[in-house]
C-alpha positions in Angstrom: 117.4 72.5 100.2 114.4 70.2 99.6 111.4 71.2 97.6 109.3 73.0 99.4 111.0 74.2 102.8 111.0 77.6 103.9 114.0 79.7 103.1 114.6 82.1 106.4 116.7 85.1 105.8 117.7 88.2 106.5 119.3 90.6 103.9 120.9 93.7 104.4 122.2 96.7 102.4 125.2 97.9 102.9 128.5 99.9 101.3 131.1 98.0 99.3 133.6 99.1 102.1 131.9 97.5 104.6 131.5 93.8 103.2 134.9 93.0 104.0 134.4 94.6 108.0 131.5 92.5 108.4 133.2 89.1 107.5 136.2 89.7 110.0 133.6 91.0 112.4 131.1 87.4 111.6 132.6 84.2 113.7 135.4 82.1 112.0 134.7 79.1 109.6 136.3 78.4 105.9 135.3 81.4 103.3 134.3 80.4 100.3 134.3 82.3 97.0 132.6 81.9 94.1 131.0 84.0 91.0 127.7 83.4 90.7 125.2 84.3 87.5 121.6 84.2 87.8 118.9 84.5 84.9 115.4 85.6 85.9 112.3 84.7 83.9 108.9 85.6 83.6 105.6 85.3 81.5 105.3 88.4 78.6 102.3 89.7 81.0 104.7 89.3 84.3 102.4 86.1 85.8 105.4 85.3 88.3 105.6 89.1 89.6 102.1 89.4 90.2 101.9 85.8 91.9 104.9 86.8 94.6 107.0 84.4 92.8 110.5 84.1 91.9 112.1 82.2 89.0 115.8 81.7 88.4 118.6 79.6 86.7 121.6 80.0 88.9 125.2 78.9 87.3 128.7 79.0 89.8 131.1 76.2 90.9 130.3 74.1 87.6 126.4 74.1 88.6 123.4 75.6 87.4 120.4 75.0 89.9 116.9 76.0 89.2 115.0 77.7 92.0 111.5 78.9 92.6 111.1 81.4 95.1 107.1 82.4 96.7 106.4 84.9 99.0 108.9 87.9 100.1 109.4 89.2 103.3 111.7 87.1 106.1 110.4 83.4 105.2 109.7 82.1 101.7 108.6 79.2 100.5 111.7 77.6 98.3 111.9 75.4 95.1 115.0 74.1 93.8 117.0 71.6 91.7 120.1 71.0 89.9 119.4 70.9 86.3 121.6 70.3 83.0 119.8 71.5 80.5 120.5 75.1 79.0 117.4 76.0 79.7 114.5 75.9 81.9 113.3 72.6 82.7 109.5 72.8 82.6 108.6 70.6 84.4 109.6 71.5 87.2 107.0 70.6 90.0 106.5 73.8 91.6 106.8 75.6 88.6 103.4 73.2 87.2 101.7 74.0 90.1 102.5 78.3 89.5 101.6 78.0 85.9 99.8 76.1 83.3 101.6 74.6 80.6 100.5 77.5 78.1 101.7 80.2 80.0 105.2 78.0 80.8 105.6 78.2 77.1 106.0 81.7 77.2 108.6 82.3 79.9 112.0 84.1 79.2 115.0 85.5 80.6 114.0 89.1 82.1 116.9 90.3 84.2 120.7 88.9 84.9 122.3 89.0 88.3 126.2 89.0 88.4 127.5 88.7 91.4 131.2 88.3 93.7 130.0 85.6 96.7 131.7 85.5 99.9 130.2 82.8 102.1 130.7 80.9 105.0 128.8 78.7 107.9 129.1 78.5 111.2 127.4 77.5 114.5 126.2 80.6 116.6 124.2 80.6 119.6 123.0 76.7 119.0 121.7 77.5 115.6 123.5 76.8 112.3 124.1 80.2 110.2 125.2 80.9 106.6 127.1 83.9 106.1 127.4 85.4 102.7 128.5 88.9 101.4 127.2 89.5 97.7 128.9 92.4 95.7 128.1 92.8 92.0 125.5 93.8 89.8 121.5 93.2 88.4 121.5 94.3 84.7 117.9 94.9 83.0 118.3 95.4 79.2 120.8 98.7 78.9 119.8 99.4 83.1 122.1 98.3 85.3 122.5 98.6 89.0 124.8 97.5 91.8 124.3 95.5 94.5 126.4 95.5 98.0 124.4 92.7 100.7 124.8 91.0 103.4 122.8 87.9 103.8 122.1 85.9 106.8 120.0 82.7 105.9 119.5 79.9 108.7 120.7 76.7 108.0 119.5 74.8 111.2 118.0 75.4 114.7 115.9 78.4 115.9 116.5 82.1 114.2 116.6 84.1 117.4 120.1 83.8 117.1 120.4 85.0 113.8 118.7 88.7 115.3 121.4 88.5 117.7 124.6 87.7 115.3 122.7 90.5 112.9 122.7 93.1 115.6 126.3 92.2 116.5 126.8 92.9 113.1 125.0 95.9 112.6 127.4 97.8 115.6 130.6 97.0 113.2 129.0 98.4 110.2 125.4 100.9 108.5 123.4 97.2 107.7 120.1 98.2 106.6 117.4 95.2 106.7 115.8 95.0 103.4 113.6 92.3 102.5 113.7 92.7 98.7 115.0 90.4 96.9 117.2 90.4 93.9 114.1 89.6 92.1 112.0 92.4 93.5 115.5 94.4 92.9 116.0 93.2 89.1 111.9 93.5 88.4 112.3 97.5 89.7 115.1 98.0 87.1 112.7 97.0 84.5 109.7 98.8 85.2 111.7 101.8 86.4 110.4 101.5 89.9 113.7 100.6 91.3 113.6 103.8 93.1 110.4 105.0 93.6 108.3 105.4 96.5 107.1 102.1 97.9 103.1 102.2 98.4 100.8 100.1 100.7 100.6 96.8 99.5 97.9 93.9 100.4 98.8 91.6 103.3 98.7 88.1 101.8 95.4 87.3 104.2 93.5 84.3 103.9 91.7 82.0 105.6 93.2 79.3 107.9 95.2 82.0 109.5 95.4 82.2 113.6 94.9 86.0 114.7 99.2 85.5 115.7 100.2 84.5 111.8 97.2 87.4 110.7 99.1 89.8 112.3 102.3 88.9 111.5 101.0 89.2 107.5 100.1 92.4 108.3 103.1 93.5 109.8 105.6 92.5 107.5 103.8 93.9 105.0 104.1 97.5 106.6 107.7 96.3 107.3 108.2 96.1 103.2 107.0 99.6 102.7 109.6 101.5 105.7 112.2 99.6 104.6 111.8 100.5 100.8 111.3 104.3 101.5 114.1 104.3 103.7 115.9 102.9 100.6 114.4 105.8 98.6 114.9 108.4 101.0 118.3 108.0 101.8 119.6 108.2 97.8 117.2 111.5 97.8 114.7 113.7 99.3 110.6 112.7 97.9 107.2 114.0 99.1 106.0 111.0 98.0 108.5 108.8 100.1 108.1 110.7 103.1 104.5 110.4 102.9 104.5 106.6 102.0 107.1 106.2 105.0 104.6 107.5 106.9 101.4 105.7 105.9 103.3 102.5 106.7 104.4 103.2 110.0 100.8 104.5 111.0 99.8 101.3 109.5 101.9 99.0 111.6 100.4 101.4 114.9 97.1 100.9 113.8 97.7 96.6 113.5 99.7 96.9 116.8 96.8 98.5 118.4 93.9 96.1 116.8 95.6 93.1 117.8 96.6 94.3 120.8 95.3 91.7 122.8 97.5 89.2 120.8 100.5 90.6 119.6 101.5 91.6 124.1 104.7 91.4 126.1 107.3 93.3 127.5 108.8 94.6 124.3 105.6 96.0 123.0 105.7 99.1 124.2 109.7 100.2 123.4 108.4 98.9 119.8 105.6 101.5 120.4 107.7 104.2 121.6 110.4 103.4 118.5 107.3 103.6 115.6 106.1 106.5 117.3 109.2 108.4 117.0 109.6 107.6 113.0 106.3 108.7 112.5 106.7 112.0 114.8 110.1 112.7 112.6 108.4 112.7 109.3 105.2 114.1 110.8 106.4 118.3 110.2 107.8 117.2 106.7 104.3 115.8 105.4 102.5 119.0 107.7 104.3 121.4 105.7 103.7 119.5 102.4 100.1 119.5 102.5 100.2 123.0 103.5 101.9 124.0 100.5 99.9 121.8 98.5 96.7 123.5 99.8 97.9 126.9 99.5 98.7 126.1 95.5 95.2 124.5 94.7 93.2 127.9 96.3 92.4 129.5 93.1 91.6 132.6 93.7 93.1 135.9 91.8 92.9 138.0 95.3 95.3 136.1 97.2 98.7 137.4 96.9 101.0 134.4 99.0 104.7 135.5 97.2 105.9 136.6 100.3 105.1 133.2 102.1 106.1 130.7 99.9 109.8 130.7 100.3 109.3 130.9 103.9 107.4 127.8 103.7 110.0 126.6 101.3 112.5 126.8 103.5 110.8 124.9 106.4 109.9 121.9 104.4 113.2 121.5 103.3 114.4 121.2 106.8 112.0 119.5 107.6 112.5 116.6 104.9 116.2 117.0 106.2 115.1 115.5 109.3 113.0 112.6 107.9 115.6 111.7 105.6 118.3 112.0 108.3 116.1 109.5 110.1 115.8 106.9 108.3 119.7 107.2 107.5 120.2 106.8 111.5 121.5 103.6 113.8 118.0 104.1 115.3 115.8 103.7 112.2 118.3 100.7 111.7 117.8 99.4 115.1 113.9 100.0 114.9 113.1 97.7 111.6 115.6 95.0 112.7 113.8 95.0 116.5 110.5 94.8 114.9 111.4 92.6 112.8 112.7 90.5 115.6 109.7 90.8 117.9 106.9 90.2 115.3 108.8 86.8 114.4 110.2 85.6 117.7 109.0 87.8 120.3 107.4 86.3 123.6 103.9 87.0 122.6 104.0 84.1 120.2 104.8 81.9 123.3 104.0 83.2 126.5 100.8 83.2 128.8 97.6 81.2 129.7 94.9 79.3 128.3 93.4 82.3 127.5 95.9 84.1 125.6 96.9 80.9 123.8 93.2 81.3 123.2 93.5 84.5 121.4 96.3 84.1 119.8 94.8 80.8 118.0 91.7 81.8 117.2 90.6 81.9 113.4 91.4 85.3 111.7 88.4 86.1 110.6 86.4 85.8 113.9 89.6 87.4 115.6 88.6 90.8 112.8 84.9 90.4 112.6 85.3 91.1 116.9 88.2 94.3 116.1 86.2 95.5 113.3 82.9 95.8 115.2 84.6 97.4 117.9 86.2 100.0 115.8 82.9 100.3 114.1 81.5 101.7 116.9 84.0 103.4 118.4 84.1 105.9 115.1 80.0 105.9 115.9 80.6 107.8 118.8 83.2 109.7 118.1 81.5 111.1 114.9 77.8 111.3 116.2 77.5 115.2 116.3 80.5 116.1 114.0 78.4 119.6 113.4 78.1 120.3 117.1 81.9 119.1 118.4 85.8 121.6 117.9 88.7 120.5 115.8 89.9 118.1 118.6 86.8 115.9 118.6 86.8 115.7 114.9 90.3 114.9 114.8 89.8 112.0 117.4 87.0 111.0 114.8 89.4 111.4 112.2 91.7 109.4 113.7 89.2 106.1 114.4 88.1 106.2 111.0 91.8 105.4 109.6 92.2 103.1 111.8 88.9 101.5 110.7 90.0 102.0 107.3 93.2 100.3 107.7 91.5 97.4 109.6 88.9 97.0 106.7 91.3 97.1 103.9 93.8 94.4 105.9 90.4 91.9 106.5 88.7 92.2 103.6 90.3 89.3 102.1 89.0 87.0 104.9 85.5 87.4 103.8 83.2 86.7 101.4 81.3 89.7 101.1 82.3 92.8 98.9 84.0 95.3 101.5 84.7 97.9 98.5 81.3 99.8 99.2 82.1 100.1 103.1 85.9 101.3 102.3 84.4 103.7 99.9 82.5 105.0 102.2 84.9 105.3 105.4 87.8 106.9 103.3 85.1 109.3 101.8 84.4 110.2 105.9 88.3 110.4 106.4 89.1 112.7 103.5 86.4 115.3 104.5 87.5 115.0 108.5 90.9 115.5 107.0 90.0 118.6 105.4 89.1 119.4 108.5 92.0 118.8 110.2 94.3 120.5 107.7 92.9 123.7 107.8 93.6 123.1 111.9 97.2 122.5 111.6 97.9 125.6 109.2 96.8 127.0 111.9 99.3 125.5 113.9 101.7 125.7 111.7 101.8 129.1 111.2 102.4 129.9 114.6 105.2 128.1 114.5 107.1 129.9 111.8 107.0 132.9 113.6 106.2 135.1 110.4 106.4 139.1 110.3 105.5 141.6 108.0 104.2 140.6 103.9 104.5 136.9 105.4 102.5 136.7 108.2 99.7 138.8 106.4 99.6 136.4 103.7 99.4 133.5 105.9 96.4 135.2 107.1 94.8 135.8 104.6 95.3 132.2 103.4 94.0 131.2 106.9 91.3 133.4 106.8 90.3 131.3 103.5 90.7 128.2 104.9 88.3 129.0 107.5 85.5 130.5 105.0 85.6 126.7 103.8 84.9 125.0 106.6 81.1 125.2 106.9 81.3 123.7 103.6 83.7 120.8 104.9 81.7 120.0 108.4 78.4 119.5 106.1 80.2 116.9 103.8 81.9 115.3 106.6 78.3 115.0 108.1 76.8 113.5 105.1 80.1 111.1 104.6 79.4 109.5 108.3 75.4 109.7 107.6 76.3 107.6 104.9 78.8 105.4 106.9 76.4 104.7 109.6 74.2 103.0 107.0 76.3 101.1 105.2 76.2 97.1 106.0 79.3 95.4 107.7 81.1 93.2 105.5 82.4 91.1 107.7 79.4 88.4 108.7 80.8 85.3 109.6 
């Protein structure tokens, strides 16, 4: 590959078992098999990591190539050369331009990848595809952990054929898309985080972006974070995941919404309906968490709950069963492959007038000044009488200022001004509405366990607690959006 070019993939996990059912399943071509070791390096202070970036020496078939990897996600920008040095040659041109030559001085070997390759390439659907089935092993000092992919990569032509060979693929065998790398993969082993829940990262944003390729950022980064918790829910059951899981799919709602005047065809709405169920599936699981997690933080020495609490137990643990049987599903499977799909190739990016070519081209940061005073004002009204309005209307208002919050937080980089004191002051308005809102689903809740006897008269008694608070709650939520309503826009062009 030349220096430079965009690498275009698509990886997925998968069982060991399975490797050999995809490749009879893939169309013909010669296989080719080769064991391939990679050594990963980094600064002492992780430079690379932090900068998205990727540095290797690869050694199989008698060669060792060099390759610098930036970005993550479906397309990154690739680096490489052959090389017949032991070690790294620094001066490597991409590697000057990712670090200066103090910091090169300090780079070594972090993490080895061992791996089995099975690979092959083949025309499909007018586009040139390279098949290749990976089955080995990343080790990180004493840490070790094994690795079963199938990676797609496109060679030549346009990728929409590689979505359709991938969901061929997907009915022959559980392929589930992941778009970390064995990088992100060997980095995780280090720090431990291999495993953990995956939170919200920031969408690479900057300006130059059209309102299509801002959305798209923002997108895939959500994408990242299901993906990863699906990962992490599907070894074993986490509050944290679940919530995470969560955060990212409302996310990705929220940017399909906001840019909804961009991002518009025919398969916008079955994405839609697909985010909505993932989120609805883990939606009890994170209802009964916070409940719990409410009911432990009420100190108080008169409130006896030990008749509720394995009650409760016993609903959040069927109701994680459900989240993490969702995200082990051909649907959840389906769902991050489709969106995948659309938010790369779909119609929107293509289709329509002058005028939605005019949309979708427009700068980024005039495209979220426009979305960010409209959902500005949209939390205005909702939340102009928060003292004088039920739990519905505040919920609504609850709801506008998250997806305020979430539009801030995605723009900020776009502008020059500070946004952290308008952020502040919208998640400090979100919290207290969601105090608000949590006392209204115990309620809900509650009524749906169907509780009798010691049970039900704790739960009211909690309940009744709850709703002593609430005065308290309105008048902070009150001052949070008093404070809101004064607090400058960031996002002056």
């Amino acid at each position: 590959m030349s220096a430079g070019e965009d690498e275009i993939e698509l990886k997925f996990l998968c069982e060991p078992a399975d490797l050999a059912v995809v490749l009879a399943a893939a169309p013909h071509g010669e296989t080719y098999e080769k064991a391939l070791v990679s050594t990963y390096y980094d600064t002492p202070q992780g430079d690379l990591r932090k900068a998205r970036i990727s540095l290797r020496i690869r050694e199989g078939g008698g060669k060792r190539v060099q390759t610098l990897k930036r970005g993550d996600g479906f397309a990154r920008e690739e680096h490489e050369q052959a090389i017949t040095t032991d070690g790294l040659d620094l001066g490597f041109p991409a590697l000057k331009d990712a670090l200066p030559p103090a910091k090169r001085k300090t780079l070594s070997p972090i993490f080895t990848v061992r791996v089995i390759r099975r690979q092959r390439t083949f025309d499909f659907g007018g586009s040139s595809i390279e098949l290749a089935v990976d089955e080995g092993e990343v080790q990180a000092g004493e840490r070790v952990r094994r690795i079963s992919e199938v990676e797609l990569e496109l060679k030549g032509g346009d990728c929409r054929p590689m979505f359709d060979l991938a969901r061929e693929l997907s009915r022959t065998a559980p392929l589930y898309l992941s778009f970390d790398g064995k990088a992100t993969q060997g980095q995780g082993l280090i720090d431990g985080s291999d495993r953990s829940p995956r939170r919200h990262d920031k969408a690479p944003l900057a300006r130059g972006l059209t309102a299509a390729g801002a959305f798209q950022a923002i997108a895939r980064n959500t994408l990242v974070q299901i993906a990863a918790n699906g990962v992490v829910l599907r070894e074993a059951d986490s509050v944290e995941a679940v919530h995470q899981l969560r955060v990212a799919v409302r996310r990705l709602r929220s940017a399909v919404s906001t840019f909804s005047d961009v991002a518009d065809d025919d398969h916008a709405e079955a994405i839609k309906a697909e985010l909505k169920w993932l989120a609805g599936a883990c939606d009890e699981a994170r209802d009964l968490d916070v409940f719990a997690e409410s009911a432990a933080a009420l100190v108080d020495p008169t409130l006896d709950l030990s008749a509720l609490a394995p009650v409760v137990e016993a609903a959040r643990a069927r109701a994680h069963a459900k989240a993490c049987a969702a995200v082990a599903s051909g649907r959840f499977r389906d769902l991050v492959l489709d969106t995948t799909a659309w938010v790369e190739t779909g119609a929107w990016l293509s289709m329509g007038g002058k005028a939605h070519a005019k949309r979708r081209d427009m700068d980024a940061d005039r495209f979220a000044a426009k979305a960010l005073d409209r959902r500005r004002k949209r939390l205005l009204k909702l939340a102009a009488d928060l003292k004088g309005v039920d739990d519905q209307a505040r919920h609504d208002a609850r709801i506008a200022a998250k997806k305020l919050r979430y539009a801030a937080e995605a723009f900020a980089p776009l502008f020059d001004a500070d946004a952290k004191p308008f952020i502040k002051s919208v998640k400090q308005l979100q919290e207290e509405l969601g105090a608000l809102n949590d006392a209204a689903v115990a309620a809900e809740l509650v009524a749906r366990l169907r509780l009798k006897g010691a049970a039900l008269a704790a739960a009211r008694t909690l309940l009744t607690a709850r709703e002593a608070a609430k005065p308290k709650s309105v008048k902070g939520a009150v001052k949070a959006m008093e404070r809101l309503a004064g607090s400058p826009a960031f996002w002056v062009i």
